[in-house]
DRENZATOR-280932 format. One record per residue (C-alpha): x negated, y negated, z negated; residue in three letters; residue number from 1. Coordinates in steps of 0.25 Angstrom, whole numbers. Each point is the difference from the previous one (the first is absolute). Layout:
BEGIN
<site><x>X</x><y>Y</y><z>Z</z><residu>ALA</residu><num>NUM</num></site>
...
***
This chain:
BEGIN
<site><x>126</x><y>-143</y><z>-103</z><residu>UNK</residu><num>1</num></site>
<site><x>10</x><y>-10</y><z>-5</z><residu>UNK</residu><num>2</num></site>
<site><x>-10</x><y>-2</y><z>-11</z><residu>UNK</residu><num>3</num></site>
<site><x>-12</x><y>-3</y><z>9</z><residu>UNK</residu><num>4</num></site>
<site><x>12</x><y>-9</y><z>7</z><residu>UNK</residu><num>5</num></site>
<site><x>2</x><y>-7</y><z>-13</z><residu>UNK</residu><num>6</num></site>
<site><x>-15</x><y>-3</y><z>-3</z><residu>UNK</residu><num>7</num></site>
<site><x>-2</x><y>-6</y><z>13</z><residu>UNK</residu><num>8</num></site>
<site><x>13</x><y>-8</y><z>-2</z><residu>UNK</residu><num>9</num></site>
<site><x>-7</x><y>-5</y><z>-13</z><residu>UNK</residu><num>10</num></site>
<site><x>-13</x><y>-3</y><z>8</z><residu>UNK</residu><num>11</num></site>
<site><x>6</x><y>-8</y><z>10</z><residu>UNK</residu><num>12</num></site>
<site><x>8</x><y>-9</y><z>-11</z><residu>UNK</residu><num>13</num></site>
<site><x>-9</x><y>-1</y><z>-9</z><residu>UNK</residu><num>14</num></site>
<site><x>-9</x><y>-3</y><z>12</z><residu>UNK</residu><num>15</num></site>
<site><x>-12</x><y>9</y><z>-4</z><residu>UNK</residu><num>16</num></site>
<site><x>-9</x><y>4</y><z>10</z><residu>UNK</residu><num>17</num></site>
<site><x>3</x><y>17</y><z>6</z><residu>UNK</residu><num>18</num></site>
<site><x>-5</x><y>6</y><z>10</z><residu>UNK</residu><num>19</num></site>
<site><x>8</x><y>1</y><z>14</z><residu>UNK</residu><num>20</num></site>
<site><x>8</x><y>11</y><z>3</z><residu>UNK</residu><num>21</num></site>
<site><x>-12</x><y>5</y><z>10</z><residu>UNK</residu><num>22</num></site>
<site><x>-9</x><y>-3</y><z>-7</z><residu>UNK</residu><num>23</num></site>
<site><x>4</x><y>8</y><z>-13</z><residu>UNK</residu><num>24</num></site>
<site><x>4</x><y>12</y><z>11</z><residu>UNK</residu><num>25</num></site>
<site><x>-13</x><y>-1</y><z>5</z><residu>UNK</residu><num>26</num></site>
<site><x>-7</x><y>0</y><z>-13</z><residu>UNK</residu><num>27</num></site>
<site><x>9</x><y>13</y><z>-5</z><residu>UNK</residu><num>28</num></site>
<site><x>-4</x><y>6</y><z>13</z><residu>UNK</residu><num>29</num></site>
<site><x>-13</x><y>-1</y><z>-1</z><residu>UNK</residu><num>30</num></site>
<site><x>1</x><y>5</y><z>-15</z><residu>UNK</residu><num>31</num></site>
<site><x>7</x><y>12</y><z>5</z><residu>UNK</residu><num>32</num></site>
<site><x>-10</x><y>3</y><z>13</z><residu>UNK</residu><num>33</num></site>
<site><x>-13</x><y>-2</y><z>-8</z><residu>UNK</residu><num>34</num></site>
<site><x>4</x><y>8</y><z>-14</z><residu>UNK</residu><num>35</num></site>
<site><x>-3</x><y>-11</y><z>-6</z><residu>UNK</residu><num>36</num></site>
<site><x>2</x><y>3</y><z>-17</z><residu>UNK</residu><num>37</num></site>
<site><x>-7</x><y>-11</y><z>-6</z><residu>UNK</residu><num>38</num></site>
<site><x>5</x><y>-14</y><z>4</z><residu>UNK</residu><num>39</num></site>
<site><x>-5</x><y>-13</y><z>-9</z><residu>UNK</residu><num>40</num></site>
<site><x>7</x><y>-12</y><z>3</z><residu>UNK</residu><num>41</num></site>
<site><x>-1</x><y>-16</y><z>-2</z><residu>UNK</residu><num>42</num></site>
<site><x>10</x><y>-6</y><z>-1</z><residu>UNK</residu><num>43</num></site>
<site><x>12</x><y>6</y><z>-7</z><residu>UNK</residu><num>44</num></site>
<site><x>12</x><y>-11</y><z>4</z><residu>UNK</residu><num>45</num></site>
<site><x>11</x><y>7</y><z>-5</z><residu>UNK</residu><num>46</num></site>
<site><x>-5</x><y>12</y><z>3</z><residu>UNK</residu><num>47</num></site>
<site><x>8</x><y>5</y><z>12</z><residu>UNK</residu><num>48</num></site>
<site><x>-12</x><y>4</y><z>10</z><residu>UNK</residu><num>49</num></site>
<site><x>-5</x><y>8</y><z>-13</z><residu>UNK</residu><num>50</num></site>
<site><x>12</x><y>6</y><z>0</z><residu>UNK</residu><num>51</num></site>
<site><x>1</x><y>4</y><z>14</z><residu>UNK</residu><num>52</num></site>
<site><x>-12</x><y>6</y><z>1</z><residu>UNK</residu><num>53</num></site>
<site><x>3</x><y>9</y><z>-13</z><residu>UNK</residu><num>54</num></site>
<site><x>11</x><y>3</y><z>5</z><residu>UNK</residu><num>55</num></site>
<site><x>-5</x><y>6</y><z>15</z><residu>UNK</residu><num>56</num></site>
<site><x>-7</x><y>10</y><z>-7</z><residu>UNK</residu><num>57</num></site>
<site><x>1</x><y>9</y><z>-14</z><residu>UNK</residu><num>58</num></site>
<site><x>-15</x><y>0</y><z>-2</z><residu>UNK</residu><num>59</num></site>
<site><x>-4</x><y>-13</y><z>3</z><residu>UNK</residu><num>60</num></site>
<site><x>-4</x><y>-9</y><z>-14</z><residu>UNK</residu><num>61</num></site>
<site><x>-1</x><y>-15</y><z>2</z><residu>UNK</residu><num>62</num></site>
<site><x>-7</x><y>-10</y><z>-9</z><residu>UNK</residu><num>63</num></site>
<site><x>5</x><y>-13</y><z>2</z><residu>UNK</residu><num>64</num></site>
<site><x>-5</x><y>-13</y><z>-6</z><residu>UNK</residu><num>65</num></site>
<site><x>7</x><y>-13</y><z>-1</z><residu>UNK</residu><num>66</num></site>
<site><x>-3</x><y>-13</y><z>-7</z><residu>UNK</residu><num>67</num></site>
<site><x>14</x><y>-8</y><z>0</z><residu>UNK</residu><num>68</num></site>
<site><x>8</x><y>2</y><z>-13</z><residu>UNK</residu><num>69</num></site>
<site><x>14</x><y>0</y><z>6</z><residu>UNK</residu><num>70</num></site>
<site><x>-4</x><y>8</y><z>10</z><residu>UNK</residu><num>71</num></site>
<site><x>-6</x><y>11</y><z>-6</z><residu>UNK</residu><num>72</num></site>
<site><x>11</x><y>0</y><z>-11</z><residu>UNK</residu><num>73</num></site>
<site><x>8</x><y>3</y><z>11</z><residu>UNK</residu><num>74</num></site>
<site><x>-8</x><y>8</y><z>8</z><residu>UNK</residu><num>75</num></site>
<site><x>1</x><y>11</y><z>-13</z><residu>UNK</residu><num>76</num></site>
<site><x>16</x><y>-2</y><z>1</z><residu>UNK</residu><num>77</num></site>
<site><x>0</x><y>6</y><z>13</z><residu>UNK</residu><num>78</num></site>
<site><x>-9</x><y>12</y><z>-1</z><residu>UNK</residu><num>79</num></site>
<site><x>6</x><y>4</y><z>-12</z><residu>UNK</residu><num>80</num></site>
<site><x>13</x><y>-2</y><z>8</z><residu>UNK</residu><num>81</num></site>
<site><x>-5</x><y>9</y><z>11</z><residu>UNK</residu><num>82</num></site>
<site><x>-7</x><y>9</y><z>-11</z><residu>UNK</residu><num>83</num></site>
<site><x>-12</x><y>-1</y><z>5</z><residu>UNK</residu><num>84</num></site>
<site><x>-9</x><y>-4</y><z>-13</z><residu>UNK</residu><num>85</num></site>
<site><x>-7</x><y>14</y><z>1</z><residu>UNK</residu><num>86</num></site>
<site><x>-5</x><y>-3</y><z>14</z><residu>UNK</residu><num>87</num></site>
<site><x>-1</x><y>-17</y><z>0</z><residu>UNK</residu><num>88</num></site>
<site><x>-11</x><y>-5</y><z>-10</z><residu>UNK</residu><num>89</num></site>
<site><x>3</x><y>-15</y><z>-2</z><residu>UNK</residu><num>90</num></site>
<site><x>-11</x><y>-9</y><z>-4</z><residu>UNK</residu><num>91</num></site>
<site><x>3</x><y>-15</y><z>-5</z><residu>UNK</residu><num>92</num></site>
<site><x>-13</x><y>-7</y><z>3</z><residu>UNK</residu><num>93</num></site>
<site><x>-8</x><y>-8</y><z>10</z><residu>UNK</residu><num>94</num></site>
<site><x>-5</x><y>10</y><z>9</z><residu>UNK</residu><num>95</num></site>
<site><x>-15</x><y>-6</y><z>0</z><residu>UNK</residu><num>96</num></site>
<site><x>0</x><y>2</y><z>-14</z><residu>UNK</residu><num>97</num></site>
<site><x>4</x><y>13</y><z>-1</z><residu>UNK</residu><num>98</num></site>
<site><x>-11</x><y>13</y><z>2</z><residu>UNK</residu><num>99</num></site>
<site><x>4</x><y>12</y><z>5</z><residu>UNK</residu><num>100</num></site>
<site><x>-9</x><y>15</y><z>-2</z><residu>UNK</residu><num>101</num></site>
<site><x>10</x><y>7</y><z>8</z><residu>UNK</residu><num>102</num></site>
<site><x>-1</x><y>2</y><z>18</z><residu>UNK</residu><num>103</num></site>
<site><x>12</x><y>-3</y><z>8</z><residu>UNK</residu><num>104</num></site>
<site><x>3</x><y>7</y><z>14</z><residu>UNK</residu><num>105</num></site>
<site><x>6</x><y>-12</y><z>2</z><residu>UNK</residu><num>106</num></site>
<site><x>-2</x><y>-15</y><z>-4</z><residu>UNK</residu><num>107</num></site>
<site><x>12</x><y>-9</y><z>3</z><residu>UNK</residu><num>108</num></site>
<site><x>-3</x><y>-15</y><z>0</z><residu>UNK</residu><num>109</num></site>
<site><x>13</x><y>-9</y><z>0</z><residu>UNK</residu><num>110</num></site>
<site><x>-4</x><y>-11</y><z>-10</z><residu>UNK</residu><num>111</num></site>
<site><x>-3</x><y>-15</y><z>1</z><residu>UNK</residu><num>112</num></site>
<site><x>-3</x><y>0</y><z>14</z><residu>UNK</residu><num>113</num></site>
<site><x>-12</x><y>-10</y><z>-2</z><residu>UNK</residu><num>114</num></site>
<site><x>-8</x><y>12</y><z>-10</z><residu>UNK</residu><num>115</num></site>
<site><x>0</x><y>10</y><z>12</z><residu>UNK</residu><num>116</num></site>
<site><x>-16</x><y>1</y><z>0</z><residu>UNK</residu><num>117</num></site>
<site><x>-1</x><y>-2</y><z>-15</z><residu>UNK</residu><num>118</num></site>
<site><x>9</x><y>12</y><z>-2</z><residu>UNK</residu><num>119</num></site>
<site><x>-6</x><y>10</y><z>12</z><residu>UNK</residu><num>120</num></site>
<site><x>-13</x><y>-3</y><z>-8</z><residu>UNK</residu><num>121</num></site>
<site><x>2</x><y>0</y><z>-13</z><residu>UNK</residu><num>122</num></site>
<site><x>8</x><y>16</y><z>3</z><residu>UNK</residu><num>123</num></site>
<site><x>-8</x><y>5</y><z>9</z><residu>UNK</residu><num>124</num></site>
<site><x>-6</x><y>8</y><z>-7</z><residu>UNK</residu><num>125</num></site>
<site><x>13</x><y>8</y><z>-6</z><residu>UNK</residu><num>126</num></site>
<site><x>2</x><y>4</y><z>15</z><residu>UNK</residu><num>127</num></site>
<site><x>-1</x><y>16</y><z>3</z><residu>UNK</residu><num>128</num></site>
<site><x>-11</x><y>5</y><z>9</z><residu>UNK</residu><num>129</num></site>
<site><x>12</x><y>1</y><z>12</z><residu>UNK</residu><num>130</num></site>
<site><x>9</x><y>-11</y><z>-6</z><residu>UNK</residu><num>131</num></site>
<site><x>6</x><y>-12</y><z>7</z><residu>UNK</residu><num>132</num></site>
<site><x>2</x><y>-15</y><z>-3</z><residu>UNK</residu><num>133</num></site>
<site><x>13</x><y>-7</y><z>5</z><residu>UNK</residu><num>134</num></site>
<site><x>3</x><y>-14</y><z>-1</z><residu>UNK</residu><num>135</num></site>
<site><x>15</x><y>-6</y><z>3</z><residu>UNK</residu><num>136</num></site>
<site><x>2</x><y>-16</y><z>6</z><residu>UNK</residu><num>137</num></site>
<site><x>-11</x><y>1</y><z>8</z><residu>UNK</residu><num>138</num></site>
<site><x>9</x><y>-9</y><z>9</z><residu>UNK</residu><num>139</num></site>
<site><x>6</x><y>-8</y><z>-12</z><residu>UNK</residu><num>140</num></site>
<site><x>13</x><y>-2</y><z>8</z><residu>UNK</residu><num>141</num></site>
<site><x>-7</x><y>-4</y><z>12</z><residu>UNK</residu><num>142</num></site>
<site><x>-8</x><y>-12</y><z>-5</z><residu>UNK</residu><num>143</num></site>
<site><x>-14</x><y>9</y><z>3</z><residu>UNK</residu><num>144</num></site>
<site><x>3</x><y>-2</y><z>14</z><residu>UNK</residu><num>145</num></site>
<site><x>5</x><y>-13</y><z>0</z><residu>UNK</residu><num>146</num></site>
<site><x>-10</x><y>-12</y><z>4</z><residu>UNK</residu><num>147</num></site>
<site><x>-5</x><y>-6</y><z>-13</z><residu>UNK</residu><num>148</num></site>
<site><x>4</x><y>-15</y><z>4</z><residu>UNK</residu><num>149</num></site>
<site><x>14</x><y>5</y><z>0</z><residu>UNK</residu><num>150</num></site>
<site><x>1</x><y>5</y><z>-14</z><residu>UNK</residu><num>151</num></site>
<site><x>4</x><y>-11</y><z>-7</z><residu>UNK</residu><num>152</num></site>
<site><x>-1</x><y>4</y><z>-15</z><residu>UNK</residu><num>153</num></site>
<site><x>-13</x><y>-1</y><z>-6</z><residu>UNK</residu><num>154</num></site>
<site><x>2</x><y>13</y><z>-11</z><residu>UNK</residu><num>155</num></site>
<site><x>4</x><y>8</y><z>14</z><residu>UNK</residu><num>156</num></site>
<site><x>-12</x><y>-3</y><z>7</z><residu>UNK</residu><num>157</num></site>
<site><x>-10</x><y>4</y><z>-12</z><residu>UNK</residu><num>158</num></site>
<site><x>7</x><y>13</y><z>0</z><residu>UNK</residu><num>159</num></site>
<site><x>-2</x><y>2</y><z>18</z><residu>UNK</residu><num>160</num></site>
<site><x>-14</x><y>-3</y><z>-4</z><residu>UNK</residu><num>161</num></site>
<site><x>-3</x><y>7</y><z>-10</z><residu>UNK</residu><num>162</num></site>
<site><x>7</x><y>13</y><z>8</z><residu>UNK</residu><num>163</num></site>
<site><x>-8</x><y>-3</y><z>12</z><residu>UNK</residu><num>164</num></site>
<site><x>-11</x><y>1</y><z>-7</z><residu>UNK</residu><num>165</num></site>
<site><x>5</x><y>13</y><z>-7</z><residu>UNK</residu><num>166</num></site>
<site><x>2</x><y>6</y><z>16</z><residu>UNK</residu><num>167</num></site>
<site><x>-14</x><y>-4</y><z>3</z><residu>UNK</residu><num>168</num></site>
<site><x>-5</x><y>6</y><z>-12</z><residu>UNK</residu><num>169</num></site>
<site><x>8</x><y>13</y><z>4</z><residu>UNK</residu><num>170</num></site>
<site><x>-3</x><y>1</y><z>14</z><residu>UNK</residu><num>171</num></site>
<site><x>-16</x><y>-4</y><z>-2</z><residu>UNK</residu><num>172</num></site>
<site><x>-3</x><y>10</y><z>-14</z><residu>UNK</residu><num>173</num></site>
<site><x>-11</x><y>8</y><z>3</z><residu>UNK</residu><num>174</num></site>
<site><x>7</x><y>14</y><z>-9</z><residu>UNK</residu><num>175</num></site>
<site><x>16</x><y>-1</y><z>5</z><residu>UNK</residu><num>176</num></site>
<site><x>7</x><y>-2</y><z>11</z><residu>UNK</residu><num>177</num></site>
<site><x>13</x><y>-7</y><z>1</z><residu>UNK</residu><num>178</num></site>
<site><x>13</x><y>1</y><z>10</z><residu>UNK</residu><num>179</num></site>
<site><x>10</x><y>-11</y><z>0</z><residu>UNK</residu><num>180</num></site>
<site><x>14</x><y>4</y><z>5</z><residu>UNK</residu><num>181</num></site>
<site><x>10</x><y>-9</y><z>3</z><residu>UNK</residu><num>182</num></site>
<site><x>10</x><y>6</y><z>-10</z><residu>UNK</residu><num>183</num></site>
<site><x>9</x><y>-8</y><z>-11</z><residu>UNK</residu><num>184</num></site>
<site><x>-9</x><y>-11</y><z>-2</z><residu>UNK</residu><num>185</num></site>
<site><x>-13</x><y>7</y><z>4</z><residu>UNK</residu><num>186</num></site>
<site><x>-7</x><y>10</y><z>-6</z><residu>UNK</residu><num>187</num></site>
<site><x>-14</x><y>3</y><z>0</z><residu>UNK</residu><num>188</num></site>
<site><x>-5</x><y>14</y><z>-2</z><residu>UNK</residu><num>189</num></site>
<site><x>-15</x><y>2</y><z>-6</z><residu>UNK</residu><num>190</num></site>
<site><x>-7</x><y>12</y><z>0</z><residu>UNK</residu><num>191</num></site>
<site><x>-15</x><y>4</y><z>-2</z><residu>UNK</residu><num>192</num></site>
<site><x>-9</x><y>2</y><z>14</z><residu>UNK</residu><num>193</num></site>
<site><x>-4</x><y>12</y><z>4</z><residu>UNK</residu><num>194</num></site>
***
């Protein structure tokens, strides 16, 4: 684990946005519960929940896109390091501009936070028959909840918006439904009704 130990260290440094401890233990967990084998994931960082995930399991394969140079040059240092290039796919692109044939079990959203809806819909249809949408930040650091005449920073307040909306959108869609749980920095968990 001193390599996991390392990459989070490297996060929290650089300041690159990771998943809570809970969170990531609640995403693994759920990987694990629900067999899930095929996992598609926006937003790569430096690819530590890719990682993780890979590595809760033998079987599962992750496709993980990421737009940010730095990041996903980096984010390929790592899984080779953790010698999971068989297992992790890394693509270096803008998420909506890439088109996928494949399905996914699972369909992991952890992107630019204000894109939420635009990624649910442009993937969609990738999701398996029985698969699952999760979102992370769905609190964004406890801003969501805050009264909107106390958040001062105007790019902050887009970015509540535009996740309230994505909540709306989520607990309102006539096909999924969506539990919020109060873990890390909230995640929601979408899947087709009935």
């Amino acid at each position: 684990m001193k390599d996991i130990k390392e990459l989070k260290e490297y996060a929290s440094v650089n300041n690159i946005p990771i998943m809570q401890d809970d969170g990531i233990d609640f995403l693994t967990t759920f990987i694990v519960k629900k067999q899930i084998k095929n996992v598609l994931e926006i937003g790569t960082a430096i690819g530590y929940s890719a990682i993780m995930m890979a590595r809760c399991n033998n079987d599962v394969h992750i496709t993980t896109i990421e737009k940010d140079e730095a990041r996903y040059m980096e984010a390929l240092k790592n899984i080779k390091k953790f010698d999971l290039e068989d297992r992790i796919t890394l693509i270096f692109n803008d998420a909506l501009n890439v088109k996928l044939d494949g399905e996914y079990d699972l369909i992991f959203i952890d992107a630019a936070k204000g894109k939420n809806q635009d990624f649910f819909e442009h993937f969609e249809n990738n999701l398996s028959m029985n698969g699952y949408i999760i979102t992370d930040n769905m609190h964004f650091h406890g801003y969501v909840e805050m009264p909107e005449e106390e958040i001062t920073s105007k790019n902050i307040l887009g970015i509540v918006r535009k996740i309230k909306d994505y909540t709306y959108f989520l607990e309102n869609h006539m096909l999924y439904k969506t539990t919020i749980y109060d873990i890390g920095d909230g995640v929601a968990v979408t899947e087709r009704r009935g």
